[in-house]
DSSP file (Angstrom, degrees, kcal/mol; ACC not computed):
  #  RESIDUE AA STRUCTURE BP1 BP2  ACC     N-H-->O    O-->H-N    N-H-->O    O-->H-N    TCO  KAPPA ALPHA  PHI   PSI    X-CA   Y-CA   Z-CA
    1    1 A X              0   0    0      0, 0.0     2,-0.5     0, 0.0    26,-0.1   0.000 360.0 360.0 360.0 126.4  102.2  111.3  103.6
    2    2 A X        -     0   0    0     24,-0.1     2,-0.3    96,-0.1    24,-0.2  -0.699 360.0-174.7 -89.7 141.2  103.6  107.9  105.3
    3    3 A X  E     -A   25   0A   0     22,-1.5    22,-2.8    -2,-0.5     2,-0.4  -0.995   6.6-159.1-132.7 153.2  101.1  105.2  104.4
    4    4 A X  E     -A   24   0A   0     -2,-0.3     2,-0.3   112,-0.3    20,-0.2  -0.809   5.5-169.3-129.4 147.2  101.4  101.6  105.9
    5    5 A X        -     0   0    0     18,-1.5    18,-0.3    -2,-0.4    17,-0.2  -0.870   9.8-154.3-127.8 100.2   99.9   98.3  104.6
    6    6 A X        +     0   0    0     -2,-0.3     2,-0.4    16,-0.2     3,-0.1  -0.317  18.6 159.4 -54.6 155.4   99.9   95.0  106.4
    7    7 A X        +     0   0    0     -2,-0.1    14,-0.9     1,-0.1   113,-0.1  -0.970  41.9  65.1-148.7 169.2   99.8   91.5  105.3
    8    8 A X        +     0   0    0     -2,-0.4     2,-0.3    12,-0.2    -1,-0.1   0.978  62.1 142.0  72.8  44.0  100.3   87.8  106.0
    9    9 A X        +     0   0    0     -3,-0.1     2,-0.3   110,-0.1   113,-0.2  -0.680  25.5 130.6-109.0 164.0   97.6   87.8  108.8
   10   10 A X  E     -b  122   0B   0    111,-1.5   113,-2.6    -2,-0.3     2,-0.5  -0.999  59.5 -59.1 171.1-171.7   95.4   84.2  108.7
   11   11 A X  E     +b  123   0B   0     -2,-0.3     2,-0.3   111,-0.2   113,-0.2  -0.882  50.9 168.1-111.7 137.0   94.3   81.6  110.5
   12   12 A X  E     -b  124   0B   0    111,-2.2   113,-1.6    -2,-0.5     2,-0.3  -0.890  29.4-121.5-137.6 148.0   96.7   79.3  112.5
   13   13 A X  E >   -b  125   0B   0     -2,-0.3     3,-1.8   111,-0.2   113,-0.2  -0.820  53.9 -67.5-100.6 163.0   96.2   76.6  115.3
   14   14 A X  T 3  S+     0   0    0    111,-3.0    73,-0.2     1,-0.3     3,-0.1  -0.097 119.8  20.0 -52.1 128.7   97.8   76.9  118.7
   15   15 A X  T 3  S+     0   0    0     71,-0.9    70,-0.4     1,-0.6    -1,-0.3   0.243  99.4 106.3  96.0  14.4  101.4   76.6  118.7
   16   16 A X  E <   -C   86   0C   0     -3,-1.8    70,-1.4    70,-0.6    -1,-0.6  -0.662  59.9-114.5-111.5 171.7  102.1   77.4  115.1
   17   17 A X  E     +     0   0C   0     -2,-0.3    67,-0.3    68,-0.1     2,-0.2  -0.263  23.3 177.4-107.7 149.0  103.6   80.6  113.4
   18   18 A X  E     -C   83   0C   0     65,-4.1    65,-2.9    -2,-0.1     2,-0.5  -0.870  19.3-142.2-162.3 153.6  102.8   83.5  111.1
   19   19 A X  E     -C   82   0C   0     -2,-0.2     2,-0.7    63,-0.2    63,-0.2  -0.824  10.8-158.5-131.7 130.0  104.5   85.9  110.1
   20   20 A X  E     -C   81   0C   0     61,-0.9    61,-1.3    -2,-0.5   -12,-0.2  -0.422  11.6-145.8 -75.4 107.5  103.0   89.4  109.5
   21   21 A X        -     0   0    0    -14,-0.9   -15,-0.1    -2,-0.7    57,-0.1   0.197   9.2-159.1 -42.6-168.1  104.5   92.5  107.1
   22   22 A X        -     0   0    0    -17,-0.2   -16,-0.2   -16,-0.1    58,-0.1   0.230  13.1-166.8-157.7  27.2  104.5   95.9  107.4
   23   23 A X        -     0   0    0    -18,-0.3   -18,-1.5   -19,-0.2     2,-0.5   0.096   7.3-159.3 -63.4 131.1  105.0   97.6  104.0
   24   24 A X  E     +A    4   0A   0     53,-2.4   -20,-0.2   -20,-0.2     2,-0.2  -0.871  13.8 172.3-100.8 100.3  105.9  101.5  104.0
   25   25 A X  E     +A    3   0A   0    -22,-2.8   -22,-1.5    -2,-0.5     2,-0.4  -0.617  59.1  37.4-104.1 173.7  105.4  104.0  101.0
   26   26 A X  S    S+     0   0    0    -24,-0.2     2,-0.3    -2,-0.2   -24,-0.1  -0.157 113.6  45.6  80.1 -29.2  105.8  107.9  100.9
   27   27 A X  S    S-     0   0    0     -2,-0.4     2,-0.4   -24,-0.2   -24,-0.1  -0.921  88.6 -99.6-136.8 173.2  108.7  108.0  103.3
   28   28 A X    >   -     0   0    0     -2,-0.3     3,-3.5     1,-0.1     4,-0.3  -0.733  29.9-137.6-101.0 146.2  111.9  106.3  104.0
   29   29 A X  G >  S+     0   0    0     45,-0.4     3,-2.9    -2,-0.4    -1,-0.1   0.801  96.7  74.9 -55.9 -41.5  111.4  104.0  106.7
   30   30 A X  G 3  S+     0   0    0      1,-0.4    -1,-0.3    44,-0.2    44,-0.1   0.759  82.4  66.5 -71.7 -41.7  114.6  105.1  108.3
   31   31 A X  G <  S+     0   0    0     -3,-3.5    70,-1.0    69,-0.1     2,-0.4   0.567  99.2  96.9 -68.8   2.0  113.0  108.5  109.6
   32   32 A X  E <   -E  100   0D   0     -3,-2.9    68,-0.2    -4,-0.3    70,-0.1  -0.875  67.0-152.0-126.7 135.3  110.8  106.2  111.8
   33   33 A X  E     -E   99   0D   0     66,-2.6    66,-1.4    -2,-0.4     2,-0.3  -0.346  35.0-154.5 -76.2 152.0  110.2  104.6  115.0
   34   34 A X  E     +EF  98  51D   0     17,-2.9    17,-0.7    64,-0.2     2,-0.4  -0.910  21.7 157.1-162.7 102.9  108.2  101.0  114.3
   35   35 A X  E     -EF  97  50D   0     62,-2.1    62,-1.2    -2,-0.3     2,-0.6  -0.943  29.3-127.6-141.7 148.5  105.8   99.1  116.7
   36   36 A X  E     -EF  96  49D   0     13,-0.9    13,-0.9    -2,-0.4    12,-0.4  -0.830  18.1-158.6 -93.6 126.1  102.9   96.6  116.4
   37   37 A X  E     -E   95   0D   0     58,-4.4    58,-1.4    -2,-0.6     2,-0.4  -0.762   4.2-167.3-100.3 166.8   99.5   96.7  117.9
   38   38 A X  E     -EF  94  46D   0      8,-2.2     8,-2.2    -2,-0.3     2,-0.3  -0.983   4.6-177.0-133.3 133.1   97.2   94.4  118.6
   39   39 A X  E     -EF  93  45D   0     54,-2.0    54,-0.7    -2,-0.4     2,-0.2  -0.991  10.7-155.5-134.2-178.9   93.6   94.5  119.5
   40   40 A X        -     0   0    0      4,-0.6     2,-0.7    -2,-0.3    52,-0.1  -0.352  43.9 -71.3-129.5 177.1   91.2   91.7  120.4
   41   41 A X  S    S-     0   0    0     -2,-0.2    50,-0.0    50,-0.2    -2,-0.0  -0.926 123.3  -1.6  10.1  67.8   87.2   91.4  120.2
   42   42 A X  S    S+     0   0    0     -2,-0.7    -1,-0.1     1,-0.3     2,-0.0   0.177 112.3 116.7 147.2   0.1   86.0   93.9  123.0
   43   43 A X  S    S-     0   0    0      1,-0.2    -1,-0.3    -3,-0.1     2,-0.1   0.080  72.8-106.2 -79.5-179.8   89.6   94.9  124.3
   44   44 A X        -     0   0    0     -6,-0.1    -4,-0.6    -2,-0.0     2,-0.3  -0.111  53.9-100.2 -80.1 177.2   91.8   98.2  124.5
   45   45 A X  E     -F   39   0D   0     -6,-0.2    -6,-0.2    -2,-0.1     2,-0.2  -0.783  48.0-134.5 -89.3 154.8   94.6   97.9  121.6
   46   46 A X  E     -F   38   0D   0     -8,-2.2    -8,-2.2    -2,-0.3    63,-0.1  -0.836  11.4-116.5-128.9 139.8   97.8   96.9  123.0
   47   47 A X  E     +     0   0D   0     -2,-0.2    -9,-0.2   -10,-0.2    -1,-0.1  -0.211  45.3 163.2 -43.6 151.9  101.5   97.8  122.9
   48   48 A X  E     -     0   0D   0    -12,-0.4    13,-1.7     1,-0.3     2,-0.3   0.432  52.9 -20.7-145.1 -24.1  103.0   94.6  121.5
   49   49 A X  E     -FG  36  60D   0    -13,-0.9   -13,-0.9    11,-0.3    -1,-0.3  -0.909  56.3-172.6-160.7 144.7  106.7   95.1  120.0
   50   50 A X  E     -FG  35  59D   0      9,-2.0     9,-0.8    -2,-0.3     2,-0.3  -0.922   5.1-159.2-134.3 168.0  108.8   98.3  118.9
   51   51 A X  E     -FG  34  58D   0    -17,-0.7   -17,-2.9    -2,-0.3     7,-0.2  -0.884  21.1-122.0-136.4 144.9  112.2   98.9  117.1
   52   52 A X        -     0   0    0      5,-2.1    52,-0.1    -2,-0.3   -18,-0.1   0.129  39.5 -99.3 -25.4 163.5  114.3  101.8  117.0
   53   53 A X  S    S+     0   0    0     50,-0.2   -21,-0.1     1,-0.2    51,-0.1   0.573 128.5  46.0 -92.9 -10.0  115.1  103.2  113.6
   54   54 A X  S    S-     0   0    0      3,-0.1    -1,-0.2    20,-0.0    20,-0.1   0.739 109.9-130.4 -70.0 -28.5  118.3  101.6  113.5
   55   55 A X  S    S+     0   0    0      2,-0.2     3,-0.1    18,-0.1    -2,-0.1   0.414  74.9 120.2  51.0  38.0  116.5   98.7  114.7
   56   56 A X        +     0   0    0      1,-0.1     2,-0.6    -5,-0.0    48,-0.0   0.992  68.1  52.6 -33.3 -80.2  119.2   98.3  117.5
   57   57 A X        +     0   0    0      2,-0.0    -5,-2.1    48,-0.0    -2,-0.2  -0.781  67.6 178.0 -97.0 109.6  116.7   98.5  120.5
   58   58 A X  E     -G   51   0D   0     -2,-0.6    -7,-0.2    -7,-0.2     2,-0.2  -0.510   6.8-169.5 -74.3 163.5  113.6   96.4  120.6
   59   59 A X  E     -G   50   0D   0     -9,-0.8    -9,-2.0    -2,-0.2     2,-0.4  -0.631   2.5-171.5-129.5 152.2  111.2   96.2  123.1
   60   60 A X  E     -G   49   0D   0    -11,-0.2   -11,-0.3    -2,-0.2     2,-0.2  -0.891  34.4-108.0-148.5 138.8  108.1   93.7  123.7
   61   61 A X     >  -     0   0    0    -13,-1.7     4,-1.1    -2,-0.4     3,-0.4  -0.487  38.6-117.4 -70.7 136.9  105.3   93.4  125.9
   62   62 A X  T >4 S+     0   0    0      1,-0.3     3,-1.2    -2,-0.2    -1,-0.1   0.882 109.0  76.8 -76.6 -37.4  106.1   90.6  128.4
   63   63 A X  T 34 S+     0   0    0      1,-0.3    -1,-0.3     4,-0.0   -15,-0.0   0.935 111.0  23.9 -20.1 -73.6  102.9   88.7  126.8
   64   64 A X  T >> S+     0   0    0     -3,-0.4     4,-2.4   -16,-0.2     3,-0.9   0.363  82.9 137.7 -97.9  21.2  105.0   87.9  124.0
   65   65 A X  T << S+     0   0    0     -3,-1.2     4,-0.1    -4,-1.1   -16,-0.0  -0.416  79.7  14.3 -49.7 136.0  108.4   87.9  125.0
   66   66 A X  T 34 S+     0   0    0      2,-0.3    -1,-0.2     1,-0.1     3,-0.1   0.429 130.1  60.0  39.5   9.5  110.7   84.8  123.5
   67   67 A X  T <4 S+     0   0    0     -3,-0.9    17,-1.0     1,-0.2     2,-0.4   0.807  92.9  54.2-110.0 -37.2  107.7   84.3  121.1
   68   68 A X  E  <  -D   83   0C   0     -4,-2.4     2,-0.6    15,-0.2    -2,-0.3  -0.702  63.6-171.6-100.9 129.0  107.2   87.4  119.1
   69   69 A X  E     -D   82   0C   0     13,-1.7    13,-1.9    -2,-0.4     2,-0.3  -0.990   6.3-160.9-119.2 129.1  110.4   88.7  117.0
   70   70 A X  E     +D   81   0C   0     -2,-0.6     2,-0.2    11,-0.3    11,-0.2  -0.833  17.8 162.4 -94.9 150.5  110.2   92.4  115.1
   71   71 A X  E     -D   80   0C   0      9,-1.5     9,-4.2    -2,-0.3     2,-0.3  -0.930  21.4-150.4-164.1 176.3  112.4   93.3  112.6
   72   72 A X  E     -D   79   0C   0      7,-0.3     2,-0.5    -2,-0.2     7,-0.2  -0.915  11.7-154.8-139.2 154.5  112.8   95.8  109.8
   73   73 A X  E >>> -D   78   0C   0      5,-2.4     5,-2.6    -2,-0.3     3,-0.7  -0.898  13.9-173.0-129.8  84.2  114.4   95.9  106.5
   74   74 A X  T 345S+     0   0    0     -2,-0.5     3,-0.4     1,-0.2   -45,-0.4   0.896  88.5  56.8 -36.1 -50.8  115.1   99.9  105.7
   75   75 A X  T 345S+     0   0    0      1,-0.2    -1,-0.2    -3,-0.1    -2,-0.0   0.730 112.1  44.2 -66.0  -8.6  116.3   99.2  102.2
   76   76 A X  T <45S-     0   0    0     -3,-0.7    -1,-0.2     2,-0.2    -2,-0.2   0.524 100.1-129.7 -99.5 -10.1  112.7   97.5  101.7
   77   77 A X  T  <5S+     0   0    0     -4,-0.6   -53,-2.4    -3,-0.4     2,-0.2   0.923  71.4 123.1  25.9  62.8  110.9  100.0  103.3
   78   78 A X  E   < - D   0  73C   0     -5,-2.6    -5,-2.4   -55,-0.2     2,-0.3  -0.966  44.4-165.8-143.2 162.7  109.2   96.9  105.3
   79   79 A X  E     - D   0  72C   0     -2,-0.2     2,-0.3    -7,-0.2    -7,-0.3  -0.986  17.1-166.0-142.5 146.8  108.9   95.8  109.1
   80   80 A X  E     - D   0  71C   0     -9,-4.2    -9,-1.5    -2,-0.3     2,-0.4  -0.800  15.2-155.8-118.2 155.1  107.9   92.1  110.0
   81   81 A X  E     -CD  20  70C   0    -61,-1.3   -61,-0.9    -2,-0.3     2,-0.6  -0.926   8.5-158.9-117.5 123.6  106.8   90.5  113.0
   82   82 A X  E     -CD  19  69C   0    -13,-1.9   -13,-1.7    -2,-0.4     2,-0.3  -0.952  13.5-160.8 -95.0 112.2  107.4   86.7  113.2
   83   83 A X  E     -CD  18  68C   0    -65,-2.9   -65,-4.1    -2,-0.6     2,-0.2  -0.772  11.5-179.2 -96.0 131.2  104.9   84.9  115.9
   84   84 A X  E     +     0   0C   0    -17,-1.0     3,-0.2    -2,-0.3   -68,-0.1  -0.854  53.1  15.8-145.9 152.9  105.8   82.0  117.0
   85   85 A X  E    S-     0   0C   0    -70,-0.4     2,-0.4    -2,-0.2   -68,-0.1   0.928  86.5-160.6  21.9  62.3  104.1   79.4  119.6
   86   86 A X  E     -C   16   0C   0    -70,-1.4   -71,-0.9   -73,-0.2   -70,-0.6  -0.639  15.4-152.8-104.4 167.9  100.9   81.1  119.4
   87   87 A X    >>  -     0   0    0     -2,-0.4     3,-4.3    -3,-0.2     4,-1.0  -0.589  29.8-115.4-108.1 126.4   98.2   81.0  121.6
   88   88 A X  G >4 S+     0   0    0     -2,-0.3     3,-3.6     1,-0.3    36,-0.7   0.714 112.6  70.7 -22.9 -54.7   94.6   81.5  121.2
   89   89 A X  G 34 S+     0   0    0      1,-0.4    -1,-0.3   -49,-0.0    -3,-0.0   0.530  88.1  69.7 -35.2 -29.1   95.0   84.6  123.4
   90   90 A X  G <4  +     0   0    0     -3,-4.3    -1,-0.4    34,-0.1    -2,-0.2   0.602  66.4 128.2 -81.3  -8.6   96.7   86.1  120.5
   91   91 A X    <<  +     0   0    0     -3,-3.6    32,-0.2    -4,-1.0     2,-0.2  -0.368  35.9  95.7 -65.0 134.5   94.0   86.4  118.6
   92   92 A X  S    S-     0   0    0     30,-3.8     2,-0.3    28,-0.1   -52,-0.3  -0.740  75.6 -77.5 159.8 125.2   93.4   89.7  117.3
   93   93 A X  E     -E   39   0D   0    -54,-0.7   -54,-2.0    28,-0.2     2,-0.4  -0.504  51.6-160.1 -76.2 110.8   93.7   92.5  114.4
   94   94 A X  E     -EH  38 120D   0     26,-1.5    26,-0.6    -2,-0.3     2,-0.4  -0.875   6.8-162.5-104.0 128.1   97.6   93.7  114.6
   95   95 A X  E     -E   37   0D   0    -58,-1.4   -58,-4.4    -2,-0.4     2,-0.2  -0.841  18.7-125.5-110.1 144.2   98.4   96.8  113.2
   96   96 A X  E     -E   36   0D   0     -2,-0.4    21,-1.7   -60,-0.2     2,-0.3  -0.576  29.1-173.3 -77.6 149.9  101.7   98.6  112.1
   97   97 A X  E     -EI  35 116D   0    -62,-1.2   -62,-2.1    -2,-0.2     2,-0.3  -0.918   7.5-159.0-155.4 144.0  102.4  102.3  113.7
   98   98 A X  E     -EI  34 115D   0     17,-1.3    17,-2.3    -2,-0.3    16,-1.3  -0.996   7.1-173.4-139.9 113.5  105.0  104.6  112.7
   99   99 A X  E     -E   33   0D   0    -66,-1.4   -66,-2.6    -2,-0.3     2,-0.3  -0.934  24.9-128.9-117.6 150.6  106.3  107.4  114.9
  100  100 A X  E     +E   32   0D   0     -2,-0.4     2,-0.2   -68,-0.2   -68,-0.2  -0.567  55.3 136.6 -83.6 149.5  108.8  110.0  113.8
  101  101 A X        -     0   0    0    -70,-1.0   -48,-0.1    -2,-0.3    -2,-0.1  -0.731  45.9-168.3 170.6 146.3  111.1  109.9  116.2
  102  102 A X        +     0   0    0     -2,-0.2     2,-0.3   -70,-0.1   -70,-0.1  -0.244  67.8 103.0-135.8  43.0  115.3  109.9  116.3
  103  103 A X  S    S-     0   0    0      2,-0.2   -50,-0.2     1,-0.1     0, 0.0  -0.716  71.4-138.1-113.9 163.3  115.3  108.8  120.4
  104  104 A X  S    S+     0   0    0     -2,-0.3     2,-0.6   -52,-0.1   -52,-0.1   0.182  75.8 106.1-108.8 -15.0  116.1  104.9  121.3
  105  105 A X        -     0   0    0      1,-0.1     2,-0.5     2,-0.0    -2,-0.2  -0.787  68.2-143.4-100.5 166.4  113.4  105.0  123.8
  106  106 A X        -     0   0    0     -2,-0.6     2,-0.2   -48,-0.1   -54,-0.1  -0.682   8.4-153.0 -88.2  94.7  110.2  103.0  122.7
  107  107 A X        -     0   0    0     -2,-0.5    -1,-0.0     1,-0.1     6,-0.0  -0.521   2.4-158.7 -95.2 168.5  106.9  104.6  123.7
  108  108 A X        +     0   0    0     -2,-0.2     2,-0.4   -61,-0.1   -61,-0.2  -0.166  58.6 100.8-132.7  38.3  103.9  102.0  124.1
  109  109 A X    >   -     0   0    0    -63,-0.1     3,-1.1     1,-0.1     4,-0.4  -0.943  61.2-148.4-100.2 161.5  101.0  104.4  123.7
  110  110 A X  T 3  S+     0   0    0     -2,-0.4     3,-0.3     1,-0.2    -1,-0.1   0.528  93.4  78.7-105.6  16.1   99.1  104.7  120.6
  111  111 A X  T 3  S+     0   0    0      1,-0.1    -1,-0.2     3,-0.0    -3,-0.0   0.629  87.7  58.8 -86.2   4.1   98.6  107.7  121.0
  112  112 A X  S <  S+     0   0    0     -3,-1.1     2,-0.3     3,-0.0   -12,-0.2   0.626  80.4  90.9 -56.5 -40.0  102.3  108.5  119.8
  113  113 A X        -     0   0    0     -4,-0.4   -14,-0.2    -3,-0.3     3,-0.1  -0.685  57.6-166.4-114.8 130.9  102.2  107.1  116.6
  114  114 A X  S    S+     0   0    0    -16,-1.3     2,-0.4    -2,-0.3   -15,-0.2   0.507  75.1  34.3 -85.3 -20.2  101.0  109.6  113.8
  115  115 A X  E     -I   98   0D   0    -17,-2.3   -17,-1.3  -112,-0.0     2,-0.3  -0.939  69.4-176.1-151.1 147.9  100.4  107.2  111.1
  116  116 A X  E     -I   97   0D   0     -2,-0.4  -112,-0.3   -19,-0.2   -19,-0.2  -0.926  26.4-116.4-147.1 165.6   98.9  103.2  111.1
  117  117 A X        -     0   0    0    -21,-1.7  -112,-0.1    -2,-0.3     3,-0.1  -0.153  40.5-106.0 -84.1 171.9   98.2  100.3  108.8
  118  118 A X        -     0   0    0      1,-0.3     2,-0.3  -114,-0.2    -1,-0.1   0.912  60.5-120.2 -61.4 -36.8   94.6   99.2  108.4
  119  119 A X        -     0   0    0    -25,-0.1    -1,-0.3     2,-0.0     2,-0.2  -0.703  21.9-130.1 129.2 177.9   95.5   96.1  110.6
  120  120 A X  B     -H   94   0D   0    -26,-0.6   -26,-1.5    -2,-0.3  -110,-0.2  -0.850  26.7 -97.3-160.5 135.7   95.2   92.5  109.4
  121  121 A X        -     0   0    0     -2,-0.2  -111,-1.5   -28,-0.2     2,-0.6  -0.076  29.2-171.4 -38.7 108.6   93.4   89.5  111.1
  122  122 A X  E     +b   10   0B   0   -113,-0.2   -30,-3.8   -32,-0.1     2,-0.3  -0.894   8.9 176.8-131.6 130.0   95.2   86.8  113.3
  123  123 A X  E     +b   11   0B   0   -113,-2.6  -111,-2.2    -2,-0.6     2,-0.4  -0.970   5.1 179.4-121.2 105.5   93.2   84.2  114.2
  124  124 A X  E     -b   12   0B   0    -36,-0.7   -33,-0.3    -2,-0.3     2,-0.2  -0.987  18.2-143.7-134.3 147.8   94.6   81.0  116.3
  125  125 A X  E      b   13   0B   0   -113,-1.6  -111,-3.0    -2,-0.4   -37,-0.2  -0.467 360.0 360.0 -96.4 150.9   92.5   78.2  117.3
  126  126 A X              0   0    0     -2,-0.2  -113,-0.1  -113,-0.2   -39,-0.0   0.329 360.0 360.0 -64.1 360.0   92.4   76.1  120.2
């Protein structure tokens, strides 16, 4: 059983940083495809970044494009996001998702992903 734990969620003001974990036990990270969601107060959850398991191939939701970076550490069994110049609009409990998968392409539904973090809070003020 993969299970996923986030961290490093908080409260930030507009145009400052955080950066959010992903820590992964039960499996190696490697067998998996690795994207953040986000949802908001009264919203859908939202697509927001993936990598490949290589982590080669990225893709990001044009919201945060040049703001939001993923990456992954395999030997760590960990996956980060670093947010940068955020925006109230970002406010919102992002969660980690893990799909098995050995394809490069990047699916954006959640209904893909077999196994997710609780989430953790990110809060930026105006």
């Amino acid at each position: 059983q993969v299970q996923l734990v986030e961290c490093g969620g908080g409260f930030v003001r507009a145009g400052g940083s955080l950066r959010v974990s992903c820590i992964v036990s039960g499996r190696s990270l490697t067998d998996y495809q690795m994207s953040w969601f986000r949802q908001a107060p009264g919203k859908e959850r939202e697509f927001v970044v993936g990598i490949v398991r290589a982590g080669t191939v990225r893709v990001y939701a044009d919201s945060v494009k040049g703001r939001f970076t993923i990456s992954r550490d395999n030997a760590k069994n960990e996956v980060y996001l670093q947010m940068n110049s955020l925006r109230p609009e970002d406010t919102a409990v992002y969660f980690c998702a893990a799909r098995f998968a050995r394809t490069t392409v990047i699916l954006k539904d959640d209904d893909d992903y077999q196994y997710w973090g609780q989430g953790t809070q990110v809060t930026v003020s105006s």
